[in-house]
PAFIBA-720773 format. One line per 10 residues: number of its first residue (from 1); for each residue x, y, z of N, C-alpha, C. Coordinates in pm, whole numbers. Example, Ala and Ser with C-alpha at 12.3 -4.5 7.8 and 13.67 -1.06 7.14 Angstrom:
<kedrens>
1	1319 -569 780 1230 -450 780 1320 -330 780 ~ 1285 -225 708 1367 -106 714 1290 3 787
</kedrens>
This chain:
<kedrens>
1	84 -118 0 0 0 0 88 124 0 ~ 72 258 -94 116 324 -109 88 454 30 ~ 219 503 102 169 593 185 204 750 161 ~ 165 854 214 298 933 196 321 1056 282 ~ 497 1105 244 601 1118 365 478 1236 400 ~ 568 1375 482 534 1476 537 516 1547 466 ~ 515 1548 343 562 1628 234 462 1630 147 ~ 397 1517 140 293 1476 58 368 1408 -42 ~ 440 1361 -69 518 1303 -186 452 1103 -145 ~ 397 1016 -280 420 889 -248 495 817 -211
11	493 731 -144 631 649 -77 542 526 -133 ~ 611 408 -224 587 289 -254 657 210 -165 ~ 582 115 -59 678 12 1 815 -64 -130 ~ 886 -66 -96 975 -165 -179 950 -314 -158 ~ 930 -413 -259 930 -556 -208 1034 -635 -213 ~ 1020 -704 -103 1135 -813 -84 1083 -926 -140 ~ 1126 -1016 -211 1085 -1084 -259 1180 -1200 -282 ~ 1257 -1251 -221 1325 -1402 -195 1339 -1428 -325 ~ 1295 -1471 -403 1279 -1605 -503 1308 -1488 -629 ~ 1278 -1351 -667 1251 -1281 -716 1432 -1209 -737
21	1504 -1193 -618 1636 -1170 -614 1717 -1294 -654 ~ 1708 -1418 -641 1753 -1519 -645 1770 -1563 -780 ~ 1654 -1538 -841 1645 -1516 -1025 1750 -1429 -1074 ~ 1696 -1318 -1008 1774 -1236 -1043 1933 -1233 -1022 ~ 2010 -1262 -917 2120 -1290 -910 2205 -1410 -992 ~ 2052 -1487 -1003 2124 -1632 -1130 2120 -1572 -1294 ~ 2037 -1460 -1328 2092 -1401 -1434 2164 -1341 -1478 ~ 2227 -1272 -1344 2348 -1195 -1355 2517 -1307 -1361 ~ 2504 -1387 -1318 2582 -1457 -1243 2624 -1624 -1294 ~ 2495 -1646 -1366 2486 -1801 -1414 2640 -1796 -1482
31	2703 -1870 -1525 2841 -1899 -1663 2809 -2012 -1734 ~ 2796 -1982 -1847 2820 -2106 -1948 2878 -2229 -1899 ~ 2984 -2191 -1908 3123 -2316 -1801 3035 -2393 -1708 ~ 2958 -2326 -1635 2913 -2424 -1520 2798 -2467 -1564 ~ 2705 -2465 -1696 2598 -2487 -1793 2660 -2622 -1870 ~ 2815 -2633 -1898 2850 -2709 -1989 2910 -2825 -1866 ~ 2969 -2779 -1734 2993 -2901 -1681 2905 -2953 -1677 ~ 2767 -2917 -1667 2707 -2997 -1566 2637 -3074 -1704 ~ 2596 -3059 -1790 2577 -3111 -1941 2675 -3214 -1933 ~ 2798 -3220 -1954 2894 -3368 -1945 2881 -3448 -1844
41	2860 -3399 -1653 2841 -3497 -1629 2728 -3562 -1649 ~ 2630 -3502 -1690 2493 -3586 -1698 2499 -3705 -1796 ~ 2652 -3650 -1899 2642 -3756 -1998 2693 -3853 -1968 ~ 2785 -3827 -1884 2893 -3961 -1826 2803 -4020 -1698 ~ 2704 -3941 -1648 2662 -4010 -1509 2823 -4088 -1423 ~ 2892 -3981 -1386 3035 -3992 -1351 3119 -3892 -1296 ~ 3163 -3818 -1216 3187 -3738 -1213 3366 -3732 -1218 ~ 3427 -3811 -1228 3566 -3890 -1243 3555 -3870 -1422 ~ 3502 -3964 -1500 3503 -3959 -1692 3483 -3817 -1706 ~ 3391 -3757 -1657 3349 -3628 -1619 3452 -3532 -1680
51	3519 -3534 -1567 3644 -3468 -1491 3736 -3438 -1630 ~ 3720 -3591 -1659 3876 -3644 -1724 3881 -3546 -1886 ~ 3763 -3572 -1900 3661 -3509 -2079 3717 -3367 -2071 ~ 3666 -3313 -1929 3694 -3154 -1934 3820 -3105 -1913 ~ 3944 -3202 -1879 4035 -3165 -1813 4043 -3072 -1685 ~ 3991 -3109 -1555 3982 -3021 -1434 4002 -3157 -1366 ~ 4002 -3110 -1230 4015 -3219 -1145 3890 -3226 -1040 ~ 3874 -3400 -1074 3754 -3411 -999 3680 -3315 -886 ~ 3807 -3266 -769 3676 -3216 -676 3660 -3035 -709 ~ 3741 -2994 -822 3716 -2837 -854 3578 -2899 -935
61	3554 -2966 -1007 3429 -3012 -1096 3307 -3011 -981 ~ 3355 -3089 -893 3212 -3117 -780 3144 -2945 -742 ~ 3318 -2884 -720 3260 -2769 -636 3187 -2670 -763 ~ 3220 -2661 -868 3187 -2607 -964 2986 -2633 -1011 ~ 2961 -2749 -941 2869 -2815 -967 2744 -2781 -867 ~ 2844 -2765 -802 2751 -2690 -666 2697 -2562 -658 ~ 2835 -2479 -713 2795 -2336 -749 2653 -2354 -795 ~ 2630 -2417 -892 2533 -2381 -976 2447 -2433 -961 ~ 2433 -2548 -865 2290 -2583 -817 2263 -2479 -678 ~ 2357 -2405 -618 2377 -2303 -545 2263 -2197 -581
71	2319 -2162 -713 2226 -2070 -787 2061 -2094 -824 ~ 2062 -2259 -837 1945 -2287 -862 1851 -2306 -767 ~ 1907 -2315 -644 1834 -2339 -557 1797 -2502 -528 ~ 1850 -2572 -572 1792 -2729 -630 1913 -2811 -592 ~ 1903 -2935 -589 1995 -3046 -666 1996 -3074 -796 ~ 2053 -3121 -832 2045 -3158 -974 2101 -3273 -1001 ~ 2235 -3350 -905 2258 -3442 -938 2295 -3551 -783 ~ 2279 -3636 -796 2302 -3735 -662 2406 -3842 -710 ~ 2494 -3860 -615 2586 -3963 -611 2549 -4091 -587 ~ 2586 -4209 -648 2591 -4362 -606 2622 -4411 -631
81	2642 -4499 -556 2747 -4628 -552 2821 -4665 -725 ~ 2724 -4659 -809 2791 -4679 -935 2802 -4552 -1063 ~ 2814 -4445 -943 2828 -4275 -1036 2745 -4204 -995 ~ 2717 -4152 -1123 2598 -4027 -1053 2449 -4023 -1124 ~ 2379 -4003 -1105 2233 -3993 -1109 2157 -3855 -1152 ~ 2088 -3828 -1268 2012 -3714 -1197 1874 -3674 -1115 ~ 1891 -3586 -1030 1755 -3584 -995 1627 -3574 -1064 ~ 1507 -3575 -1026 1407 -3468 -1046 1408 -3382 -1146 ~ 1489 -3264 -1069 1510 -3077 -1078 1653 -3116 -1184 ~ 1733 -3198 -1211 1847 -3156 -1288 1768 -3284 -1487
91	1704 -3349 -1387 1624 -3397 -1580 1498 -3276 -1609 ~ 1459 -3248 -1547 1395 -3117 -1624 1521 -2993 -1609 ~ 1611 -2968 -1625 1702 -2865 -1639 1789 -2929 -1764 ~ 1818 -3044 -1764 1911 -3138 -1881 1907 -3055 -2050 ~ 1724 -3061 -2058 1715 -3050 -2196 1712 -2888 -2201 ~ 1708 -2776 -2141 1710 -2617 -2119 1855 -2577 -2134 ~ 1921 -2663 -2045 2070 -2700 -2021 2194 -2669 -2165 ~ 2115 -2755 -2236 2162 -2836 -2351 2147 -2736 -2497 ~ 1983 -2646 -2484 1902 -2608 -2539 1994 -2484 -2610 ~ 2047 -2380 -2455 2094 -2278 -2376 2239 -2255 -2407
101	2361 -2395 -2423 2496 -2437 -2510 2474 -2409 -2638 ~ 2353 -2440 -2744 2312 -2469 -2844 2325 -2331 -2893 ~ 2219 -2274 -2835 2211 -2111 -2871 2332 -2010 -2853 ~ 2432 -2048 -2771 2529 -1978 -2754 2641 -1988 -2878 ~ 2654 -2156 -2877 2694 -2173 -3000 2646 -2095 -3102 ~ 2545 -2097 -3188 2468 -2010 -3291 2501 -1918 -3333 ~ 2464 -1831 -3168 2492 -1672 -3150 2636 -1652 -3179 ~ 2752 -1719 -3131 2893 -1691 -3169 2884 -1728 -3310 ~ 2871 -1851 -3370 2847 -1858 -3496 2802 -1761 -3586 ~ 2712 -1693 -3570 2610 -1575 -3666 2698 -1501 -3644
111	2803 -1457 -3524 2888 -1332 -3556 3023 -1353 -3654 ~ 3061 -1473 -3606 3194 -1538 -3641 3154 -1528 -3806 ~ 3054 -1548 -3863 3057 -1573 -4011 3027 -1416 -4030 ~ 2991 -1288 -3996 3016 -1157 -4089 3116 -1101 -4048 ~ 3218 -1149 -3967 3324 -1062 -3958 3436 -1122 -4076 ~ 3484 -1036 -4066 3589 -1042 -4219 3748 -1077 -4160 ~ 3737 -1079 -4055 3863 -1128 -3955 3895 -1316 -4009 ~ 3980 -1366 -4085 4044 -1508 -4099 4049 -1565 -3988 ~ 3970 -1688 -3910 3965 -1751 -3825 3925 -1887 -3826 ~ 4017 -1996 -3742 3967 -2111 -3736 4017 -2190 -3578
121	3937 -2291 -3582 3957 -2374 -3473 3956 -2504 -3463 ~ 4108 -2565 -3492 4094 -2660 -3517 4128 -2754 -3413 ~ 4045 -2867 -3438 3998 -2976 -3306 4122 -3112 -3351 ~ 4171 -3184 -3240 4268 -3292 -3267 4303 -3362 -3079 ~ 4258 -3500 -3181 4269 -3603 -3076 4362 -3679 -3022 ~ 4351 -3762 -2899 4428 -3847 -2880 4565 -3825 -2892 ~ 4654 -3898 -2937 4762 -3876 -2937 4854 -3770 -3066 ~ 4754 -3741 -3117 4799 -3660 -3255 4886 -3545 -3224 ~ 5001 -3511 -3248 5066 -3384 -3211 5024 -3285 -3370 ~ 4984 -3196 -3365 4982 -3109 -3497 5024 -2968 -3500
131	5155 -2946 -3370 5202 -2850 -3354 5260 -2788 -3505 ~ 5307 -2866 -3599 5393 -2828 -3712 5298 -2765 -3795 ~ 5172 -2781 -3831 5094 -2746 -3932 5020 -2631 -3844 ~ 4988 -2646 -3727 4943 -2468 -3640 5025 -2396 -3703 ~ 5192 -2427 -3662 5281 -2325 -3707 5324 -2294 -3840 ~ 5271 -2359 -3923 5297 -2360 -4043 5178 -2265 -4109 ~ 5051 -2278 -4065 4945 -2209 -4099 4937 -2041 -4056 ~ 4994 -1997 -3893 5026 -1960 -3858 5130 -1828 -3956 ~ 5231 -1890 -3986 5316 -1853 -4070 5272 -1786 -4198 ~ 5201 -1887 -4269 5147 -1808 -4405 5055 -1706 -4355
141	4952 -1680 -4203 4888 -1592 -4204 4876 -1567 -4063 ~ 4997 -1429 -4065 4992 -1423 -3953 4903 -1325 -3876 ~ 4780 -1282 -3971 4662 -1170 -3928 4590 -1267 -3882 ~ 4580 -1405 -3916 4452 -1462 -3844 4443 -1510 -3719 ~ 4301 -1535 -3684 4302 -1616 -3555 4283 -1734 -3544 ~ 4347 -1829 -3495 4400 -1921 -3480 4414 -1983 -3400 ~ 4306 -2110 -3347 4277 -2162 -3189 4292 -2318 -3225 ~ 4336 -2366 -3122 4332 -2523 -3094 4253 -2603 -2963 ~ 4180 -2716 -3015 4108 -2792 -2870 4176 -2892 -2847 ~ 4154 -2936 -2778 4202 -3093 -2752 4067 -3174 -2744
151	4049 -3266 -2784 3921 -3322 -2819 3924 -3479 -2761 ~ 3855 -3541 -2668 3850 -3732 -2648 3780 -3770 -2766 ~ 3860 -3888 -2743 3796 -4000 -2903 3663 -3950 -2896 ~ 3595 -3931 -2801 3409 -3946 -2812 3355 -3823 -2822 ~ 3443 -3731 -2850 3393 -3598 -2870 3417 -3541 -3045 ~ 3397 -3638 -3101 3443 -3591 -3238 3328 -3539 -3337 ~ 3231 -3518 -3244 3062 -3482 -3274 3161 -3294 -3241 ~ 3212 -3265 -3236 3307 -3145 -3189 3263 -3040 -3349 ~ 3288 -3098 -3420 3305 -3080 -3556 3126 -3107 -3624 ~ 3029 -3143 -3593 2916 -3142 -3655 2808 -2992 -3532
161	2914 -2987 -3451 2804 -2936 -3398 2862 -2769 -3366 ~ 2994 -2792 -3463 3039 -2605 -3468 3166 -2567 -3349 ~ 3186 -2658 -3255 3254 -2639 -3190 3379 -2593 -3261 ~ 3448 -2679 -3330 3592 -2680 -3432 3507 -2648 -3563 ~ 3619 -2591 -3640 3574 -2592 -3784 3691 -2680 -3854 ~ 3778 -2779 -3809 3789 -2851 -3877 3893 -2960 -3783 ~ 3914 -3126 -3771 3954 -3188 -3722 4041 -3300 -3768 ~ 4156 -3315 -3688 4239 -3376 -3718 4260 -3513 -3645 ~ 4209 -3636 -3682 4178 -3755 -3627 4236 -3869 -3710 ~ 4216 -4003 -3639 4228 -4129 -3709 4120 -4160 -3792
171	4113 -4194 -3864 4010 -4270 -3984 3992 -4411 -3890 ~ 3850 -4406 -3920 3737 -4369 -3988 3641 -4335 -3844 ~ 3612 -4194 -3892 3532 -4122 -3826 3374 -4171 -3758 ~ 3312 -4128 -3648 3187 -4169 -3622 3089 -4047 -3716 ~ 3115 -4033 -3823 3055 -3884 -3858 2991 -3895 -3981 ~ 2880 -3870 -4042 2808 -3918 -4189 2879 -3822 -4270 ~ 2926 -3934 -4412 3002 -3942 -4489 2980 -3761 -4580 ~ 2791 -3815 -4571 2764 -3710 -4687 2773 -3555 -4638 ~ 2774 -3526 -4483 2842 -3401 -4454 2949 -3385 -4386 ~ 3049 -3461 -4397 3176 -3451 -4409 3264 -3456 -4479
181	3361 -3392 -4537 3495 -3405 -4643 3619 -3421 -4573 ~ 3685 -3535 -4610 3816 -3565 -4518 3919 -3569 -4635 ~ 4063 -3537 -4563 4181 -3588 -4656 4261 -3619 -4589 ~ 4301 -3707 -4642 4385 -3812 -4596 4518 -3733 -4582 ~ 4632 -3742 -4505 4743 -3655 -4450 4849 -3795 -4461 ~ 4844 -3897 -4340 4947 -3980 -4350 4896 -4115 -4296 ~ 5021 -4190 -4295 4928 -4317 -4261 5041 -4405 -4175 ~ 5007 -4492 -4046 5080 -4566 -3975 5096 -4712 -3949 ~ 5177 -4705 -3955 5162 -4914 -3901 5141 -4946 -3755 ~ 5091 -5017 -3755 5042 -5072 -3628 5140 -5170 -3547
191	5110 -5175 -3386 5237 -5227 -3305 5116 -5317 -3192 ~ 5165 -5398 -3153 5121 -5484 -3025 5162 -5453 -2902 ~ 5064 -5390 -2799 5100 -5360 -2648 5093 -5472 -2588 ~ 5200 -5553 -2533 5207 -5662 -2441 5270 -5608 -2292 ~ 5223 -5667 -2166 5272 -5691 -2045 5433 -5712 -2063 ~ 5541 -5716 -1998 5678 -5734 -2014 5669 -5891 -1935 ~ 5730 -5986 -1987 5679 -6120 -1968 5582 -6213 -2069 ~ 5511 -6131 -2103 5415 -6173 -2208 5460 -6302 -2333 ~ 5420 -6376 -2360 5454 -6446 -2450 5531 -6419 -2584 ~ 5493 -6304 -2621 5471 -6237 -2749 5622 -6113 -2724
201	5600 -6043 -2599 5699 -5945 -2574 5852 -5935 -2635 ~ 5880 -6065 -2649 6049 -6102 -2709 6094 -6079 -2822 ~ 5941 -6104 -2937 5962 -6136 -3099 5990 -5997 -3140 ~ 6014 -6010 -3264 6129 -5919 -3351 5969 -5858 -3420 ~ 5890 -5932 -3410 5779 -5877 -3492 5672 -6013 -3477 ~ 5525 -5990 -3519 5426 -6050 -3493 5366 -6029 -3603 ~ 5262 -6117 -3665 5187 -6094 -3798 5058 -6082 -3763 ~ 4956 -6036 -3853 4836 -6039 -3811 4764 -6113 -3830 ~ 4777 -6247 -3895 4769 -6331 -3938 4765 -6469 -3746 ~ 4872 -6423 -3704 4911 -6436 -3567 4802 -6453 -3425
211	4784 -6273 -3477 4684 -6203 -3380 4515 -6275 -3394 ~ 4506 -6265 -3511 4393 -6312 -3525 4337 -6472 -3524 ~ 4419 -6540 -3511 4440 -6688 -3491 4401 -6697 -3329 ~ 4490 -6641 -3217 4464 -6690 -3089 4300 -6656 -3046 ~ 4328 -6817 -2958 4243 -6889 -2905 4215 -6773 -2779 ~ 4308 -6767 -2698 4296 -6723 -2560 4192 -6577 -2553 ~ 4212 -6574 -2632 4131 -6430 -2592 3961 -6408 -2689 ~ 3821 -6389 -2606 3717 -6417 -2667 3667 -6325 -2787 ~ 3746 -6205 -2800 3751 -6078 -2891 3816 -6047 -2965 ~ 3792 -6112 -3122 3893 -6081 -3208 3918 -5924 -3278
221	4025 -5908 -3298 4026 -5766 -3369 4017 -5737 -3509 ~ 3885 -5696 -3475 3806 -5698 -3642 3716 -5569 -3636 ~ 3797 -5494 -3543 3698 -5330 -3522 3755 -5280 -3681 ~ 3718 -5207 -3705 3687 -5071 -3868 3866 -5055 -3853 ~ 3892 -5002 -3743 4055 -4945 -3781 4154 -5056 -3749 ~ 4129 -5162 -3679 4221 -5264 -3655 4287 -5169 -3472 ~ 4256 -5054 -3449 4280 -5009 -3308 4182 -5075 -3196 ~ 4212 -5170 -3077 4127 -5267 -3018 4228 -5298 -2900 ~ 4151 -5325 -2813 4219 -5378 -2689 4137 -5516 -2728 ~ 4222 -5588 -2663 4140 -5771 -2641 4132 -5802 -2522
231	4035 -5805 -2420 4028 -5856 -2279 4058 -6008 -2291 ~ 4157 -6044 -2181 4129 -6173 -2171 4097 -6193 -2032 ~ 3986 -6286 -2038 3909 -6327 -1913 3771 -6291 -1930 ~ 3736 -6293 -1757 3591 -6214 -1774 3583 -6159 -1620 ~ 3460 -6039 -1573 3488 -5968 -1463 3519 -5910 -1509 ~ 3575 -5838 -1578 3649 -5650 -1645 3566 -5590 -1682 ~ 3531 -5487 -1591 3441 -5333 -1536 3438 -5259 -1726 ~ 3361 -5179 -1749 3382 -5100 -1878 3482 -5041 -1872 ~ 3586 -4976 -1914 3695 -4934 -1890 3644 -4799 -2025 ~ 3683 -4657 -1946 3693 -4579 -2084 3791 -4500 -2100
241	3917 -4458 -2035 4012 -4393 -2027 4119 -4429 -2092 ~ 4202 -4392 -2177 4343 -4462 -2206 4425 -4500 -2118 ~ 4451 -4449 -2015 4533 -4443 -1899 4528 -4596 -1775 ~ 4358 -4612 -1826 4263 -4738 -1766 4313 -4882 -1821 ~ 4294 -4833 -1969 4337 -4939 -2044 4478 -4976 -2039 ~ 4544 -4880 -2065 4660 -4924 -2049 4727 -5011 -1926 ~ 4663 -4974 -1828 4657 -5049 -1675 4617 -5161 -1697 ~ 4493 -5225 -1744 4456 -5364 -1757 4596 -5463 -1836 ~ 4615 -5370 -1960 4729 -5447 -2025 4847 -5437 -1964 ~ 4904 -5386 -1873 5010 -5394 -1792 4984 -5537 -1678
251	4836 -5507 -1640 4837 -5580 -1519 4844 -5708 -1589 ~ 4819 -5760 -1724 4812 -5896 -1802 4666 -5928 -1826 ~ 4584 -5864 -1826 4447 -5880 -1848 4374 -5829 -1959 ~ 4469 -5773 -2079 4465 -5740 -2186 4563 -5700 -2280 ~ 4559 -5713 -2406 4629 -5677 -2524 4615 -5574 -2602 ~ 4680 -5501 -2651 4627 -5383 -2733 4659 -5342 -2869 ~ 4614 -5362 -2956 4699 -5288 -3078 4682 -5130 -3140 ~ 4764 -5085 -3130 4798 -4909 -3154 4885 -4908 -3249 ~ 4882 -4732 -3321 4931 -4697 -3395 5107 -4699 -3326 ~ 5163 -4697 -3440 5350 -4689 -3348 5322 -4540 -3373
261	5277 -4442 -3406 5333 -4308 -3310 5253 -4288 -3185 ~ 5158 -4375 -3160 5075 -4357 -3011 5187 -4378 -2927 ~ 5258 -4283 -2873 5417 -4307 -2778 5388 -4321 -2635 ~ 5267 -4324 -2635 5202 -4306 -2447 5242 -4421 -2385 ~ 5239 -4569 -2468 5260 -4730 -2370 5386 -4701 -2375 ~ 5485 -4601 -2406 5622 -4651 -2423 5668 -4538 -2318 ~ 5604 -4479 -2207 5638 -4407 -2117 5636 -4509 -2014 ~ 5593 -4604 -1998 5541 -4712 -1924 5630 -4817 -1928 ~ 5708 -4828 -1820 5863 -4956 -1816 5808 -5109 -1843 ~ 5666 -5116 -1777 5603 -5195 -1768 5559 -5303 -1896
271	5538 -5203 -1991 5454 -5227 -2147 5560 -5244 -2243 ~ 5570 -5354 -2332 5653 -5420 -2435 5563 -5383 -2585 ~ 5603 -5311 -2710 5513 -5269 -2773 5656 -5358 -2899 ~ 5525 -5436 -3000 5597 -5556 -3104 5532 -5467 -3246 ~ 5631 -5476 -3343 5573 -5442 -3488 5483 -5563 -3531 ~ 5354 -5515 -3580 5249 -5627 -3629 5251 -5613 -3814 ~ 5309 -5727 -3876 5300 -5718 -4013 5194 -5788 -4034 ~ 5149 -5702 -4157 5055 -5745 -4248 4885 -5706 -4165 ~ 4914 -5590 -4088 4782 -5507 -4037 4792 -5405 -4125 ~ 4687 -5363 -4134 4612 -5232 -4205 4677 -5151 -4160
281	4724 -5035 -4208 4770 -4941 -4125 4661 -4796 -4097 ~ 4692 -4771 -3951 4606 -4639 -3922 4631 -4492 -4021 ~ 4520 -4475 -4079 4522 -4376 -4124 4511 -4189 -4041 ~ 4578 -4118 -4050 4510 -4007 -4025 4461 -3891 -4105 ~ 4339 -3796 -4089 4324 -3769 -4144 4271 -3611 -4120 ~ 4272 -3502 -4186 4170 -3403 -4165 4009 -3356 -4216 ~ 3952 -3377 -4140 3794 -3380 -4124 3766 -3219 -4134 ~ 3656 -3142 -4247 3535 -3069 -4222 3443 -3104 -4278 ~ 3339 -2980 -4251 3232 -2985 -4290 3219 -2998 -4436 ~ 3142 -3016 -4485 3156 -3010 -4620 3061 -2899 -4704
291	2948 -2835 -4596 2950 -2690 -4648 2980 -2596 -4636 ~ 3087 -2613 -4520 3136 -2504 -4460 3204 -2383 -4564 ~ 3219 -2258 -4563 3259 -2153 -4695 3419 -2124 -4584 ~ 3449 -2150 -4496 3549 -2050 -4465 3677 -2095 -4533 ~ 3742 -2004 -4560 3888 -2051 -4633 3986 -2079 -4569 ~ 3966 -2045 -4445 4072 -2115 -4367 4090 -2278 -4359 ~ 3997 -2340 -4433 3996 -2463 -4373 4099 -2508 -4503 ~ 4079 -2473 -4633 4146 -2497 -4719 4278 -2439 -4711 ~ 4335 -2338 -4661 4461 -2345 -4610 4544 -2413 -4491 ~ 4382 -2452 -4392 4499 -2548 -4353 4515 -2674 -4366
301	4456 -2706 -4494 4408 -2884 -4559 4571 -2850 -4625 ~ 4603 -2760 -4650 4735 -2722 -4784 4856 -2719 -4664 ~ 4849 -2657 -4526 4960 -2620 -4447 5017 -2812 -4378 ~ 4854 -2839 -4381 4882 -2984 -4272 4932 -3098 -4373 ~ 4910 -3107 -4482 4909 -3175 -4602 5127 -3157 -4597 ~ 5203 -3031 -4620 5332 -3023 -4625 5394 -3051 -4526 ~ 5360 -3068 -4372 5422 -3051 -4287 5439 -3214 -4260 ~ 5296 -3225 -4186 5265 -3331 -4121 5302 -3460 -4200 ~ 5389 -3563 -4117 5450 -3686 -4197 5410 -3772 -4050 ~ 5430 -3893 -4088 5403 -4016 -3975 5561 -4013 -3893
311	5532 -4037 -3777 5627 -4008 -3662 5746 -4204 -3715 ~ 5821 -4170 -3709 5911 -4271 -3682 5900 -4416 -3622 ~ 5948 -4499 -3674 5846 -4644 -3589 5927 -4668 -3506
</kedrens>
């Protein structure tokens, strides 16, 4: 109810309103960042794979997670025994969540394409080093802008959904053929990760012919790239980390075949890595869009194409 002073002037009570500031402080305040953690863990239901995807460490992720159910007033996600869960309040927030990344994307997109500024961002996995062709691209143009991600095998949707405008991976992609254009750059031979002890660990070389013969193990390697771990036994948890895997095959509970520039098992005193003849060899390759107009991508299909050669066996 409106009163007023001595003066005759209105005085409007001001309202307090709880829920009304609380909005309001989450619009001022929300971050993308803490929009997109909480989007991955929902995907991993994990907060460890989580972690690993975003590069942070598990408990800055938790606290990060909190912030923002902080803000929401809510939970959103619950812990258990075999990961994480969402609530209630965080599956109706999931698809808004998701909605909210989408549009941001867009919105940078719609600007990124009328500015006349040369820019790209190119995405590269796993073990790929592509320092030589940054700098090489770099070189021919040194007005542009020029960004790099680091991308997990399972993020190579990176590239359909605008994140990168163009990616540098192993063949053959999870990505439809007809809107993607790839070229082929170089190509590798393949090596056997054995335990030190291992049967196999001693030989001068192994055939694939070899590999694919044994009995002992219930999983032959007949994946698309010939890249495959082989469990032997049974009881072995899903494993999704490289770091994981590589552990099983140390401990003797699996085999692996990798590219010979994958140099990661050979940091490892533990791991015996054999040349495999007569495997396919891993291809790599660079991935865009295939309607994409920017020209950067074609200079750096031309920069990565001179530089980039297969690492040494």
């Amino acid at each position: 109810m409106a009163v007023q002073d001595r003066f005759g002037n209105l005085i409007i009570p001001k309202r307090h309103d709880a829920y009304a500031a609380r909005v309001n402080d989450l619009g001022q305040d929300l971050e993308l960042r803490l929009v997109r953690y909480f989007t991955v863990v929902a995907a991993h239901q994990h907060f460890g794979r989580a972690a690993a995807e975003l590069h942070v460490a598990q408990p800055a992720l938790s606290r990060q997670i909190q912030r923002l159910e902080k803000y929401l007033g809510t939970r959103l996600l619950d812990r258990t025994p075999q990961g994480t869960r969402l609530t209630p309040a965080g599956q109706r927030f999931l698809p808004r969540a998701q909605a909210l990344l989408q549009a941001a994307r867009q919105a940078e997109m719609a600007v990124r394409e009328q500015t006349e500024i040369e820019r790209i961002a190119i995405g590269y996995v796993e073990d790929l080093v592509i320092t030589a062709a940054v700098r090489e691209l770099r070189r021919r143009y040194p007005d542009a802008e020029i960004t790099t991600r680091y991308l997990s095998c399972r993020d190579v949707g990176a590239l359909s959904d605008r994140r990168v405008d163009a990616l540098i991976a192993r063949a053959p992609l999870p990505l439809a053929a007809d809107v993607v254009f790839t070229t082929p750059l170089y190509e590798e031979p393949r090596m056997l990760v054995v335990p030190r002890g291992h049967p196999l660990a001693d030989r001068p070389s192994v055939t694939a012919e070899e590999l694919a013969g044994e009995e002992e193990a219930p999983c032959p390697f007949e994946t698309a790239d010939w890249t495959s771990y082989r469990i032997l036994g049974a009881d072995v948890p899903p494993i999704e980390s490289y770091e994981d895997k590589l552990e099983l095959v140390a401990s003797g509970r699996a085999i692996a075949v990798l590219p010979v520039g994958d140099r990661r098992s050979s940091l490892r005193p533990n791991l015996v890595t054999v040349p495999i003849k007569g495997a396919p060899p891993s291809q790599v390759v660079l991935a865009s869009r295939k309607d994409d107009p920017n020209p950067m991508i074609r200079n750096l299909r031309l920069a990565a194409k001179s530089v980039l050669t297969a690492p040494a066996a």
